[in-house]
Phi, psi and omega in degrees: 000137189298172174240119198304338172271042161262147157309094214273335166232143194260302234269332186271021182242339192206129197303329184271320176296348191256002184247351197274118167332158179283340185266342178273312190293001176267319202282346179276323199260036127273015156236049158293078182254137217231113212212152189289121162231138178272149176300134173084347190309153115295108188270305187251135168255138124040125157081305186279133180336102154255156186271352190222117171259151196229137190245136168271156173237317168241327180304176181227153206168118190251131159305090220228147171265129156249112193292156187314319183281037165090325182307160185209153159192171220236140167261322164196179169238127150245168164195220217291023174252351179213210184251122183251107200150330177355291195302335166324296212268004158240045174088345207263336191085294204241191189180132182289358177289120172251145176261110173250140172309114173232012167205126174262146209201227174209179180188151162280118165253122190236143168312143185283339180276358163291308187300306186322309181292313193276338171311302166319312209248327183246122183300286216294314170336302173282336142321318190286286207325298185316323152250040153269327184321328200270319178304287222267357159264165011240000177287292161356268188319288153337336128328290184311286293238319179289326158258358110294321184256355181290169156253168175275019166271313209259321196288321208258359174283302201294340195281324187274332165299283175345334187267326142277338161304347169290313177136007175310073213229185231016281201224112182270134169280109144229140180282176186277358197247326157294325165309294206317291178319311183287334198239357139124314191288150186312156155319312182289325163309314183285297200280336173279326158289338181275346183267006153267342161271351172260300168348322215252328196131319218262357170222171167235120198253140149198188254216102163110359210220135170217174198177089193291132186289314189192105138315291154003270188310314213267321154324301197282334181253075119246173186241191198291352188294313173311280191297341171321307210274312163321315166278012169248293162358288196297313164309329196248349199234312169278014196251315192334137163205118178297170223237000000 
């Protein structure tokens, strides 16, 4: 029986099903199953094969490395603009990586050996996939590059824009120990930045729950990272047109 919060169109929810021809999105959306992620879930762990690539629709799913001490930081996020999965279609199987849930929603999930055969078998497929690839390296980068030289002020701006560019609105549900994660830094780091853009206005802070105020403002205190990742989206995905 259908589930009355299911989409009646898949393809208007997630930015890569909605560029894909009509003849690949047909041959992909009967193995669309479309399912609950939980905040904090594990989709791909570290080492292990996977078997499922997932186009998120509300969820969010964060790529994150965890060092031998426990320590963490978030390597890129996607959500309704891409593929959680990458590694099926270049060949690696696995990932040093864990995808973790960090906003809950929902996603299309398809077996990986569907993806794998159409990556093979369809030129256009393989064009899209190829320049999110290129979308999730300049994220990569861009990451480092921002935890390193940002403050976590500068960090937690760009991370909550990224977050409305999803389609995130009113009030994201998150624990205080996944931003910590995502953005590399204590827990106290975090809480202490969250408490100065709400001193300023521009969020509402309280302990698992944010909710931006001025968007505008929340722009001016992030740093190019933010807008980086964002013209390269726009450039390779939303420029897209099948050949």
């Amino acid at each position: 029986m259908r589930d009355l919060h299911q989409p009646r169109d898949p393809a208007r929810h997630n930015g890569l099903l909605a560029l894909l021809p009509a003849q690949d999105f047909s041959r992909l959306a009967p193995h669309l199953e479309w399912l609950p992620m939980r905040l904090g879930e594990t989709v791909h762990e570290p080492g292990r094969e996977l078997r499922y690539g997932y186009f998120p629709t509300t969820a969010i799913v964060s790529l994150v490395y965890i060092l031998a001490s426990g320590a963490s930081a978030e390597q890129a996020s996607i959500g309704n603009e891409g593929l959680v999965g990458m590694p099926l279609l270049l060949g690696g199987n696995t990932t040093v990586s864990t995808s973790v849930v960090q906003t809950a929603g929902h996603a299309y999930r398809v077996p990986g050996r569907v993806l794998k055969e159409m990556f093979v078998e369809s030129p256009e497929f393989q064009r899209l996939l190829l320049r999110y690839t290129q979308v999730l390296v300049t994220q990569v980068a861009q990451t480092a590059v921002c935890n390193r030289g940002h403050s976590i002020e500068q960090q937690l701006c760009r991370w909550l824009l990224a977050m409305l560019d999803r389609g995130v609105t009113g009030e994201l549900v998150v624990t205080q120990e996944l931003v910590a994660n995502a953005l590399g830094v204590r827990s106290e780091g975090v809480t202490e930045a969250a408490g100065r853009l709400q001193r300023a206005g521009i969020i509402s802070y309280r302990r698992g729950h944010i909710s931006v105020q001025d968007r505008a403002r929340l722009e001016t205190g992030s740093c190019e990272c933010y807008g980086v990742v964002k013209d390269e989206v726009k450039r390779l995905l939303a420029g897209y047109r099948a050949r």
